[in-house]
C-alpha positions in Angstrom: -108.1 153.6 -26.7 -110.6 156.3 -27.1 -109.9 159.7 -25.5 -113.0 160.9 -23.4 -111.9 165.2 -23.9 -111.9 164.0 -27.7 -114.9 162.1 -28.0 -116.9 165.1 -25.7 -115.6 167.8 -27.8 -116.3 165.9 -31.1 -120.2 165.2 -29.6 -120.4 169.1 -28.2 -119.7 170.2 -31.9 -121.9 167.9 -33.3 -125.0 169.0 -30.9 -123.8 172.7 -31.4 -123.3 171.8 -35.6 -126.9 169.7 -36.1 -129.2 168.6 -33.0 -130.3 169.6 -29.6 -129.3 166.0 -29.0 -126.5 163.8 -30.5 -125.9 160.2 -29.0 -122.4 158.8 -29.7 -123.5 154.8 -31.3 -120.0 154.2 -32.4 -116.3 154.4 -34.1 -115.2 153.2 -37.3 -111.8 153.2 -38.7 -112.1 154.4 -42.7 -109.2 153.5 -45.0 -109.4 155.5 -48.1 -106.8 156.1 -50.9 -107.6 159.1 -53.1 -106.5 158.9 -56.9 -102.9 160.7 -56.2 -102.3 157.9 -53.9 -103.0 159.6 -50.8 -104.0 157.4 -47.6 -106.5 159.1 -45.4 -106.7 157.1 -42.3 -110.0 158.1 -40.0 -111.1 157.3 -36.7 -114.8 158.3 -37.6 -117.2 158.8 -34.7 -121.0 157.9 -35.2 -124.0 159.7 -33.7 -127.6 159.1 -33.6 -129.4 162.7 -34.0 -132.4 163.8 -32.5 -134.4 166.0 -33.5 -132.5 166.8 -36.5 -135.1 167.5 -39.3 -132.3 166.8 -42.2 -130.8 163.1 -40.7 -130.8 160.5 -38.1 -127.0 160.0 -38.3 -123.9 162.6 -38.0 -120.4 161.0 -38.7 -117.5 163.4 -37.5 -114.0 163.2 -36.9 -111.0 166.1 -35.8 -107.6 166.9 -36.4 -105.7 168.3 -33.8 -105.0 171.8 -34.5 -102.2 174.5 -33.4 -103.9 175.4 -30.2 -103.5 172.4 -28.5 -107.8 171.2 -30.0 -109.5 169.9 -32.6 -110.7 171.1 -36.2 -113.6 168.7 -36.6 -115.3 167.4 -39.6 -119.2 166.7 -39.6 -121.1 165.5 -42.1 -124.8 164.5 -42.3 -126.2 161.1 -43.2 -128.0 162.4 -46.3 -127.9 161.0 -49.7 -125.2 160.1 -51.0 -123.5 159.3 -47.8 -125.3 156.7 -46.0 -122.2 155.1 -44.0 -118.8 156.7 -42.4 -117.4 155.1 -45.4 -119.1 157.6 -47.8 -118.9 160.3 -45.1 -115.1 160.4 -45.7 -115.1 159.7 -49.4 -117.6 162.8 -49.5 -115.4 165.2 -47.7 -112.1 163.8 -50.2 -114.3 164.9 -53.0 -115.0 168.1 -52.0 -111.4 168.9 -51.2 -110.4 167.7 -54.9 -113.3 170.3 -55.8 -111.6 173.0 -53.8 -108.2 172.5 -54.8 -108.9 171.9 -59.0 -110.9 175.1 -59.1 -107.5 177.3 -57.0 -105.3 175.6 -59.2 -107.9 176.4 -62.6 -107.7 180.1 -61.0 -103.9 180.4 -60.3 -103.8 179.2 -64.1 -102.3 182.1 -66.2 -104.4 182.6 -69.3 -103.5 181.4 -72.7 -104.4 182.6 -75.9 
């Protein structure tokens, strides 16, 4: 069952994030396994955008955070991602980014 305080938070950020309008069209559950084996399971939530000059379509999704909210995720329907699918893949890809270049930095150098 879908939470209505999640699913009006989730579309307040998204209208704050993107859009003077953001119409909530659906939720799709994205299975993903990342090369070290991890399993991201996401309850992705679909908008249609208005007057967004950038896409038609906003896929976001939040993790509840210390105080008791959300930290949520957006990302914009622009090439590459075309689906929640790639919305989530997109976001994985960009965390492997982040962490490979702290983990290059906290390197020691070697002659």
């Amino acid at each position: 069952m879908i939470n209505y305080f999640y699913i009006k938070e989730v579309t307040e950020t998204v209208r704050k994030r993107h859009g003077q309008e953001a119409e909530h069209v659906q939720t799709v559950l994205v299975n993903q396994i990342t090369d070290e084996n991890i399993v991201w399971n996401v309850v992705v939530e679909v908008f249609g955008l208005r007057w967004n000059q950038k896409a038609r379509r906003c896929y976001a999704w939040g993790q509840p955070n210390a105080k008791g909210g959300w930290d949520i995720t957006t990302v914009l329907e622009t090439r590459p991602v075309i689906s929640a699918h790639t919305a989530v893949k997109s976001v994985i890809s960009a965390l492997a980014a982040v962490k490979a270049a702290l983990e290059a930095k906290a390197k020691p150098f070697a002659a």
